[in-house]
FIROVEX-575841 format. One record per atom (N, C-alpha, C, O, CB): residue number from 1; residue in one letter; atom name; x, y, z. Coordinates in nm, 2 decimals, always signed. Glycine has a CB too. Example, Ala and Ser with C-alpha at 12.3 -4.5 7.8 and 13.67 -1.06 7.14 Angstrom:
2
<atom 1,'a','N',<+1.32,-0.57,+0.78>>
<atom 1,'a','CA',<+1.23,-0.45,+0.78>>
<atom 1,'a','C',<+1.32,-0.33,+0.78>>
<atom 1,'a','O',<+1.42,-0.33,+0.85>>
<atom 1,'a','CB',<+1.13,-0.45,+0.90>>
<atom 2,'s','N',<+1.28,-0.22,+0.71>>
<atom 2,'s','CA',<+1.37,-0.11,+0.71>>
<atom 2,'s','C',<+1.29,+0.00,+0.79>>
<atom 2,'s','O',<+1.34,+0.11,+0.80>>
<atom 2,'s','CB',<+1.41,-0.06,+0.57>>
This chain:
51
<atom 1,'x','N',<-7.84,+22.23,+15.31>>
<atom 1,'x','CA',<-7.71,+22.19,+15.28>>
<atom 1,'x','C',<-7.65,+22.29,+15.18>>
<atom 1,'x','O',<-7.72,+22.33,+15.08>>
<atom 1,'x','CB',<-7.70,+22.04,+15.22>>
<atom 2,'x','N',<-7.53,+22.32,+15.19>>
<atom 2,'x','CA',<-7.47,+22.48,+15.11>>
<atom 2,'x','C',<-7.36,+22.42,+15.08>>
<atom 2,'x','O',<-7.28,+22.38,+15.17>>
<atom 2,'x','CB',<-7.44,+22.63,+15.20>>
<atom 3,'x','N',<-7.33,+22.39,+14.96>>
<atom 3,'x','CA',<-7.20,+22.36,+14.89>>
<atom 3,'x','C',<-7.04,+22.43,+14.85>>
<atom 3,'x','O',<-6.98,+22.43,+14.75>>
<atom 3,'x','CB',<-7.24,+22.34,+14.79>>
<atom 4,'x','N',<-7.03,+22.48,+15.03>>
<atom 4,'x','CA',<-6.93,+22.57,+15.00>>
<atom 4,'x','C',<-6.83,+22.48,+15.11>>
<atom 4,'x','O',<-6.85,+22.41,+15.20>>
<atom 4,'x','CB',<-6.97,+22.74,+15.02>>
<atom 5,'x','N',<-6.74,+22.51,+15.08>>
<atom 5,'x','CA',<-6.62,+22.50,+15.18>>
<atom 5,'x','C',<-6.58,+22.68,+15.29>>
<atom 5,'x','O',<-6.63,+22.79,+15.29>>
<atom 5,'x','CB',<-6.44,+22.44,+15.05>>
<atom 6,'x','N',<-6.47,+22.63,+15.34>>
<atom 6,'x','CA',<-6.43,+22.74,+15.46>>
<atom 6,'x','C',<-6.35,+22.80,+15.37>>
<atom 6,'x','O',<-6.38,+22.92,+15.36>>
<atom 6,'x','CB',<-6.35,+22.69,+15.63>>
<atom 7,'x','N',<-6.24,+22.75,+15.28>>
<atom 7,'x','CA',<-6.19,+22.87,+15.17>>
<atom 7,'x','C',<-6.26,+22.94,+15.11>>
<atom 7,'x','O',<-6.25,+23.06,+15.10>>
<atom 7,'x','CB',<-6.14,+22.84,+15.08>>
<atom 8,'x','N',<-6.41,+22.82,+15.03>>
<atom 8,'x','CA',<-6.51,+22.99,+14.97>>
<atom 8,'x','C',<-6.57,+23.11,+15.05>>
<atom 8,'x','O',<-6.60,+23.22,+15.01>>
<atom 8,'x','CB',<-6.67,+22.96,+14.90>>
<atom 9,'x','N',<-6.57,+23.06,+15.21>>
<atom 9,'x','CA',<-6.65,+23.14,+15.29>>
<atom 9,'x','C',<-6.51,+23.31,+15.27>>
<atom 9,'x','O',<-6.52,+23.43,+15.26>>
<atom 9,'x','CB',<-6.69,+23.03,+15.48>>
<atom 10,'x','N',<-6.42,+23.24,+15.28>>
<atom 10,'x','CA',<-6.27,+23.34,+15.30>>
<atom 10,'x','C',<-6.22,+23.38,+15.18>>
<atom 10,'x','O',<-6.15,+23.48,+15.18>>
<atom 10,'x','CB',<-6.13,+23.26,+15.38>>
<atom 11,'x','N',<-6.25,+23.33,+15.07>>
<atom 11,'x','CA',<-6.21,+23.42,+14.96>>
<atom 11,'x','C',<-6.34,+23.55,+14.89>>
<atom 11,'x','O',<-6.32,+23.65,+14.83>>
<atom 11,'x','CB',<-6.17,+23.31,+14.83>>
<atom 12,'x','N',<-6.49,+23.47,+14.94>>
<atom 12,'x','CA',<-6.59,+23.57,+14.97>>
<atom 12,'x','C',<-6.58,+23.71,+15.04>>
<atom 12,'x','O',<-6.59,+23.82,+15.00>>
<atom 12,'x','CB',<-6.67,+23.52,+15.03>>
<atom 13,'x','N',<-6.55,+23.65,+15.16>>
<atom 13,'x','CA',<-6.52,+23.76,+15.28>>
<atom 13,'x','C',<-6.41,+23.93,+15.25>>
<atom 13,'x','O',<-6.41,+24.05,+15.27>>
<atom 13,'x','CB',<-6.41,+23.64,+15.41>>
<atom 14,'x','N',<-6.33,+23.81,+15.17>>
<atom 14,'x','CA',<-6.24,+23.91,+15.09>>
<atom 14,'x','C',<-6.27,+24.00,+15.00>>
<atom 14,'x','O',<-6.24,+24.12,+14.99>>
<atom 14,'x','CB',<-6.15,+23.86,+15.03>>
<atom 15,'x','N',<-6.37,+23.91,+14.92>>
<atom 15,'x','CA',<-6.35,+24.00,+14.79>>
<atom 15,'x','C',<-6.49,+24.09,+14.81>>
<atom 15,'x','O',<-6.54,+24.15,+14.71>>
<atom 15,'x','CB',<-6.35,+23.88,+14.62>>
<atom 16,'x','N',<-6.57,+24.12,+14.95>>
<atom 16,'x','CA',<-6.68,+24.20,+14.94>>
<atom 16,'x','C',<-6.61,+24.30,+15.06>>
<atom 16,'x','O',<-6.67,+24.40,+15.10>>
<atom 16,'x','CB',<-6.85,+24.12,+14.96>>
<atom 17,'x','N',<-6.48,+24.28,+15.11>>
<atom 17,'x','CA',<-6.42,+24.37,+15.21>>
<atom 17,'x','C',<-6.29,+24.42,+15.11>>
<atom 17,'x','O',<-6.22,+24.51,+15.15>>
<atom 17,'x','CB',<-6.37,+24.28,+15.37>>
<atom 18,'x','N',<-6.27,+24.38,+15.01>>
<atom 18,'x','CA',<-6.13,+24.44,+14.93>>
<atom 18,'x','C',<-6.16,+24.38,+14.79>>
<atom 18,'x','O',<-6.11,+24.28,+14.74>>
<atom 18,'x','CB',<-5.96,+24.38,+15.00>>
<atom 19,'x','N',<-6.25,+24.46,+14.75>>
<atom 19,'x','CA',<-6.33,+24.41,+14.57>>
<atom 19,'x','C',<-6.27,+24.45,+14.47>>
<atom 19,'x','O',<-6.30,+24.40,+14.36>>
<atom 19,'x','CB',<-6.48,+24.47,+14.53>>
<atom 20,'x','N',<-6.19,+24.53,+14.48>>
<atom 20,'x','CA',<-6.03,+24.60,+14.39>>
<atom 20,'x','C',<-5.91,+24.51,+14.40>>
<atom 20,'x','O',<-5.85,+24.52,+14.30>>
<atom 20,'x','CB',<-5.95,+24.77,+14.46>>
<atom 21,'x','N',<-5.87,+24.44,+14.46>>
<atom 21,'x','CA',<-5.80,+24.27,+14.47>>
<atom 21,'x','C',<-5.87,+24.19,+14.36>>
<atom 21,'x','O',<-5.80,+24.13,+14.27>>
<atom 21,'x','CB',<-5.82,+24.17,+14.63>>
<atom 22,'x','N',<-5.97,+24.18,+14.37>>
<atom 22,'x','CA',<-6.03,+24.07,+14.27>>
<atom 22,'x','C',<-6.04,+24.07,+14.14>>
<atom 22,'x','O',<-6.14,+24.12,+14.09>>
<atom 22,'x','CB',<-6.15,+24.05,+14.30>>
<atom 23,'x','N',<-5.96,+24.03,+14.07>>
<atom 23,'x','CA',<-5.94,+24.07,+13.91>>
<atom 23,'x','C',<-6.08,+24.01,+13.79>>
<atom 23,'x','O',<-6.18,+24.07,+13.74>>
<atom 23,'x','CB',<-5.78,+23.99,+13.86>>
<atom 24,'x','N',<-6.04,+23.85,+13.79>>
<atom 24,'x','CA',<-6.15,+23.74,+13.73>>
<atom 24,'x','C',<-6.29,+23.74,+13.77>>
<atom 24,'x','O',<-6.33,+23.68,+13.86>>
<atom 24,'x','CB',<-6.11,+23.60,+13.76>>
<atom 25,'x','N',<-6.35,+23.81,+13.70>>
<atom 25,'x','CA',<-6.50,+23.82,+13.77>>
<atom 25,'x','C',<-6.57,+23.75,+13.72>>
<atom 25,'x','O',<-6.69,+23.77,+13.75>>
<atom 25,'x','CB',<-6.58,+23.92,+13.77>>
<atom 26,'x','N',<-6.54,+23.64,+13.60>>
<atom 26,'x','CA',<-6.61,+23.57,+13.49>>
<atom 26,'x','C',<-6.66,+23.47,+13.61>>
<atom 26,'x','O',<-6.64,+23.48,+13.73>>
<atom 26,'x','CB',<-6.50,+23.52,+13.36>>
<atom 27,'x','N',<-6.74,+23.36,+13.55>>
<atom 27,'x','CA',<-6.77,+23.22,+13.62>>
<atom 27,'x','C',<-6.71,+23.18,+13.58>>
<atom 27,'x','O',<-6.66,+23.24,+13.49>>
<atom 27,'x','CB',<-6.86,+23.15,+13.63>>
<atom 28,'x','N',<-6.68,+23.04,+13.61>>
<atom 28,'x','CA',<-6.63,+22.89,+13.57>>
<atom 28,'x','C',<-6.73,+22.80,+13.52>>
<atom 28,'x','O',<-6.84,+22.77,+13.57>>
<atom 28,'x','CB',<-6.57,+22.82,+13.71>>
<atom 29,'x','N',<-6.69,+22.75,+13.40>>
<atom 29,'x','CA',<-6.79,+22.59,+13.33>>
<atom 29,'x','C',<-6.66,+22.55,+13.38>>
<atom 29,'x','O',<-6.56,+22.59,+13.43>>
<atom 29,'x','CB',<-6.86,+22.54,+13.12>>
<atom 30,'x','N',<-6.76,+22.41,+13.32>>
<atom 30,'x','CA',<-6.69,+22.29,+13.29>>
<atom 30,'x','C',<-6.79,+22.21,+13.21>>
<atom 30,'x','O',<-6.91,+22.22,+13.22>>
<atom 30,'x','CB',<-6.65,+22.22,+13.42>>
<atom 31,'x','N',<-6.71,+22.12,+13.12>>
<atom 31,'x','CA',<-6.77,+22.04,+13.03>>
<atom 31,'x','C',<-6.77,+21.91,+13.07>>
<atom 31,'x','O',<-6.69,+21.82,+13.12>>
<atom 31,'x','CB',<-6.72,+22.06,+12.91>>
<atom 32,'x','N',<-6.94,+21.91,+13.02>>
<atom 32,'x','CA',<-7.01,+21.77,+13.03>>
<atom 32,'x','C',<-6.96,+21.64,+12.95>>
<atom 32,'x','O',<-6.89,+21.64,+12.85>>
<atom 32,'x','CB',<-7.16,+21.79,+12.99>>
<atom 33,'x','N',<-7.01,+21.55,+13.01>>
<atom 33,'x','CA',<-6.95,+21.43,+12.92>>
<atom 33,'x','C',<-7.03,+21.42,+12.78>>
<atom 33,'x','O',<-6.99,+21.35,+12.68>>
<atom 33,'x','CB',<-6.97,+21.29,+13.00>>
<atom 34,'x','N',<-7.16,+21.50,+12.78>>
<atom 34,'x','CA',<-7.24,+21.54,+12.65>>
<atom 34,'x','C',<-7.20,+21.64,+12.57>>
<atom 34,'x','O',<-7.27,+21.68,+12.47>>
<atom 34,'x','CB',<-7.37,+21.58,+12.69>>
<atom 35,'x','N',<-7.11,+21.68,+12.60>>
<atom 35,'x','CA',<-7.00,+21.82,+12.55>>
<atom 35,'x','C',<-7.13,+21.99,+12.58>>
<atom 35,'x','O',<-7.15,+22.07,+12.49>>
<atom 35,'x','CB',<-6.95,+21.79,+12.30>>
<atom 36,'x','N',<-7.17,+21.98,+12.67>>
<atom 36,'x','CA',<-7.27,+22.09,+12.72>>
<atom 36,'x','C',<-7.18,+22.16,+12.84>>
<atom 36,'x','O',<-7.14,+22.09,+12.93>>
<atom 36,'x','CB',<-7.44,+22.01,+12.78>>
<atom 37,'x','N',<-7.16,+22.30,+12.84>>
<atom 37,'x','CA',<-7.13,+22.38,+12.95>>
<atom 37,'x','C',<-7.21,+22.40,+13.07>>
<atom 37,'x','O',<-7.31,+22.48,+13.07>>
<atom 37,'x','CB',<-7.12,+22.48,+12.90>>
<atom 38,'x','N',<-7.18,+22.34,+13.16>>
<atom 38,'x','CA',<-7.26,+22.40,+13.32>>
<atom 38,'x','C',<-7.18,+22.45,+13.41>>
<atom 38,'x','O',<-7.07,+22.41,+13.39>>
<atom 38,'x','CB',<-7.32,+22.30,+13.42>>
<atom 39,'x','N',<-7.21,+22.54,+13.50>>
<atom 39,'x','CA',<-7.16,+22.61,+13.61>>
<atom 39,'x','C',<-7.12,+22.52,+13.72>>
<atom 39,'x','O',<-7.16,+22.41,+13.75>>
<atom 39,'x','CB',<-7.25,+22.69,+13.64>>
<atom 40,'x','N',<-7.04,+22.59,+13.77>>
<atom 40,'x','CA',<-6.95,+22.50,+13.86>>
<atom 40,'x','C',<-7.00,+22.54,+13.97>>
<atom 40,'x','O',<-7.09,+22.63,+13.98>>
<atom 40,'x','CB',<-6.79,+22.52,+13.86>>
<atom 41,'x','N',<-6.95,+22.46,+14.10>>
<atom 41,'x','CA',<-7.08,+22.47,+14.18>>
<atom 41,'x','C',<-6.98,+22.57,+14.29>>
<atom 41,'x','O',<-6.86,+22.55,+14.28>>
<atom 41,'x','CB',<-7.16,+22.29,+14.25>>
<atom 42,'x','N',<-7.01,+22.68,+14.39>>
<atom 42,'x','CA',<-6.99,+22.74,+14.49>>
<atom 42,'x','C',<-6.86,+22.71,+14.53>>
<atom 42,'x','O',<-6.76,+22.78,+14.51>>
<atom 42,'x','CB',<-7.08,+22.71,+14.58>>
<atom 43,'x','N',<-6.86,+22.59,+14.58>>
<atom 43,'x','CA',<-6.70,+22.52,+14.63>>
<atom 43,'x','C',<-6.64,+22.50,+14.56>>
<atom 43,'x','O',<-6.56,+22.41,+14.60>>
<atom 43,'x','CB',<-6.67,+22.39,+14.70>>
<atom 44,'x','N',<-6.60,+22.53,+14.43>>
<atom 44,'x','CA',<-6.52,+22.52,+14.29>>
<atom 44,'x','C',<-6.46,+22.72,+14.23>>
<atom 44,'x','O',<-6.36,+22.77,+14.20>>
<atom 44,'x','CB',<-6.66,+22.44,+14.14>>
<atom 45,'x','N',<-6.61,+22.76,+14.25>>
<atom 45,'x','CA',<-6.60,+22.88,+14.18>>
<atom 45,'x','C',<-6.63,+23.03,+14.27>>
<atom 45,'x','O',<-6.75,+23.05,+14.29>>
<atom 45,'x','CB',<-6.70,+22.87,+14.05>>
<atom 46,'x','N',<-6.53,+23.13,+14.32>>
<atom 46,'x','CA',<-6.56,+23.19,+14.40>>
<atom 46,'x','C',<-6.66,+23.29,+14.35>>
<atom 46,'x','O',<-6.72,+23.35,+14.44>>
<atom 46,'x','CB',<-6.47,+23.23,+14.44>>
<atom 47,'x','N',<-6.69,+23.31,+14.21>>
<atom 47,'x','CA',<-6.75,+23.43,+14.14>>
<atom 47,'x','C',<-6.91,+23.36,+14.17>>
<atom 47,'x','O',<-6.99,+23.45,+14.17>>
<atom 47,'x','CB',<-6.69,+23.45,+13.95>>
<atom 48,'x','N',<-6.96,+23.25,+14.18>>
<atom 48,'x','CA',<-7.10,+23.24,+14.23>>
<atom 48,'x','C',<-7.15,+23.27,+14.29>>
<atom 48,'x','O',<-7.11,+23.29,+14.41>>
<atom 48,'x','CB',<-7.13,+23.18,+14.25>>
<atom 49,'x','N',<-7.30,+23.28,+14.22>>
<atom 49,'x','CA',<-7.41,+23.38,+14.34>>
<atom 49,'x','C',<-7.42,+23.29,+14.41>>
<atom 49,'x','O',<-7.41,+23.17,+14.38>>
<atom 49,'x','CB',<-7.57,+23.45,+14.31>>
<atom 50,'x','N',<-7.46,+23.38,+14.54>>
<atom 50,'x','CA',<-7.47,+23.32,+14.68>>
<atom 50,'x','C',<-7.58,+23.39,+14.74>>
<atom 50,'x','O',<-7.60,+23.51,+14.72>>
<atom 50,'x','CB',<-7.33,+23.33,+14.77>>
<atom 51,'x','N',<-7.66,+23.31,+14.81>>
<atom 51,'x','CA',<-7.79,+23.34,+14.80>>
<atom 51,'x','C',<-7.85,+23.35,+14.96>>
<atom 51,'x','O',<-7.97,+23.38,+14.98>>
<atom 51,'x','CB',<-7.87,+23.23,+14.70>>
């Protein structure tokens, strides 16, 4: 099971066929209800490794 949608598959597609378009190369957090930073998952954040 891969936690991506058909938009991450197409904003991927893009950004390894036209990688000068892509500005934000940072990841995405988001904060926990424990106030702790985790990574957002695939279908949230296009900058995730993909494996």
């Amino acid at each position: 099971h891969f936690n991506v949608s058909n938009s991450y598959v197409l904003h991927k597609l893009r950004r390894v066929l036209l990688p000068w378009l892509h500005k934000p190369w940072a990841r995405r957090t988001k904060r926990t209800e424990q106030g702790l930073h985790e990574w957002q998952p695939p279908r949230d954040d296009v900058n995730s490794p993909d494996l």
